[in-house]
C-alpha positions in Angstrom: -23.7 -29.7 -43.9 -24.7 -33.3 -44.1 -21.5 -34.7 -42.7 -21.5 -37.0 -39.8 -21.0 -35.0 -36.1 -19.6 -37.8 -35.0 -17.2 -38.2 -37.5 -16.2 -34.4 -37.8 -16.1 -34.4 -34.0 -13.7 -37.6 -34.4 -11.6 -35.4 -37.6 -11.6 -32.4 -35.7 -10.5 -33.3 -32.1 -8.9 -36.8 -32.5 -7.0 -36.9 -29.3 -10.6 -36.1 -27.2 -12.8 -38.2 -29.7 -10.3 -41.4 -28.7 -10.3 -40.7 -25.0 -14.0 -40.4 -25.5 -14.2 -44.1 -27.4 -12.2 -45.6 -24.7 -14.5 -44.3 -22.1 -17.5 -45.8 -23.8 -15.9 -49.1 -24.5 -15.5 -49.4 -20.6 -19.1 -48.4 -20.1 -19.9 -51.3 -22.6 -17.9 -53.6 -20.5 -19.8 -53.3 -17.4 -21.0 -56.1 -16.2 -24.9 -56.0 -14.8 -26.7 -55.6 -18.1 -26.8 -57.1 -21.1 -25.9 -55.2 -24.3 -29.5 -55.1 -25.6 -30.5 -53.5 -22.5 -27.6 -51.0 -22.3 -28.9 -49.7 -25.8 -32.7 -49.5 -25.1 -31.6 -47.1 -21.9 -29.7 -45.3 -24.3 -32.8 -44.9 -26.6 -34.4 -43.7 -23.2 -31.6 -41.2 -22.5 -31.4 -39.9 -25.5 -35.3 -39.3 -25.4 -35.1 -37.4 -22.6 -32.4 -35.2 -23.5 -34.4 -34.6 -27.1 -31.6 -36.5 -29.0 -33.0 -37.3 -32.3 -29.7 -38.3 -33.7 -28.8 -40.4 -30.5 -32.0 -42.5 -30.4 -31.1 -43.3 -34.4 -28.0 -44.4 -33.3 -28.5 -46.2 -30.9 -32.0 -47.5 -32.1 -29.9 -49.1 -34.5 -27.3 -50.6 -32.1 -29.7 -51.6 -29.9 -31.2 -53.3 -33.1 -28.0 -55.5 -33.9 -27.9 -56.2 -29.9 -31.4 -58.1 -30.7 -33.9 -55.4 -29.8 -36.9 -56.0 -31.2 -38.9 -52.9 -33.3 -41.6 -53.0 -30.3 -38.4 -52.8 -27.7 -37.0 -49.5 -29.8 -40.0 -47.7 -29.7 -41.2 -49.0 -26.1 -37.9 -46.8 -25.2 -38.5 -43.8 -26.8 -42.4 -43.9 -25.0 -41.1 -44.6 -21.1 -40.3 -40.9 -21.7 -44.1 -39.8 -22.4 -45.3 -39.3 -18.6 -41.4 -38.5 -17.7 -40.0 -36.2 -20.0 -43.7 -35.1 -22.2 -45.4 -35.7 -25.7 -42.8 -33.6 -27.3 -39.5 -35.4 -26.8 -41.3 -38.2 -27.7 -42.6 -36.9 -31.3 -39.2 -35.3 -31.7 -37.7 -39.0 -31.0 -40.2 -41.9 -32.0 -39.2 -41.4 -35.9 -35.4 -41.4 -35.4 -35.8 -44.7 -33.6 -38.1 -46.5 -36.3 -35.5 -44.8 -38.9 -32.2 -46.0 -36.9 -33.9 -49.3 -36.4 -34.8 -49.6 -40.2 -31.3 -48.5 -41.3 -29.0 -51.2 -42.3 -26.9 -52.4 -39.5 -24.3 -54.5 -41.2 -21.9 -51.5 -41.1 -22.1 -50.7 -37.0 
């Protein structure tokens, strides 16, 4: 199945995928960081929890924020001594790929 979880997960439960967006747009309206900052902690996150697909996403979020490449993958390598080599192979080509991708449509 190539189909988007997210979007499946959005088709499939649409009253919990909208309760879930409003809870993320409040977490994106926190004030305290800036928005490229919220996304390269994301990229860290999602490292640590062995996310490929999240650090793509949000590699390329944290892209149209005005992360830089070096930013992206600085993320994904905080996670080396913390979470080990692995999550950070598993991760580090997701980010270059999500911060490659073309971000006109997020």
């Amino acid at each position: 199945m190539n189909k988007n979880p997210y979007e499946l997960f959005q088709k499939e439960l649409p009253e919990l995928a909208a309760r879930f967006n409003d809870l993320v747009e409040v977490q994106r309206d926190l004030k305290g960081l800036d928005p490229k900052t919220k996304q390269l902690i994301n990229i860290a996150i999602q490292t640590a929890n062995k996310n490929p697909m999240g650090v793509k996403m949000h590699a390329a979020m944290a892209k149209k924020s005005g992360a830089k490449r070096e930013e992206v993958i600085g993320a994904v390598a905080m996670n080396l001594h913390l979470s080990g080599l692995a999550n950070v192979l598993e991760c580090l080509p997701a980010a270059v790929e999500g911060f490659d991708v073309n971000t006109k449509h997020l």
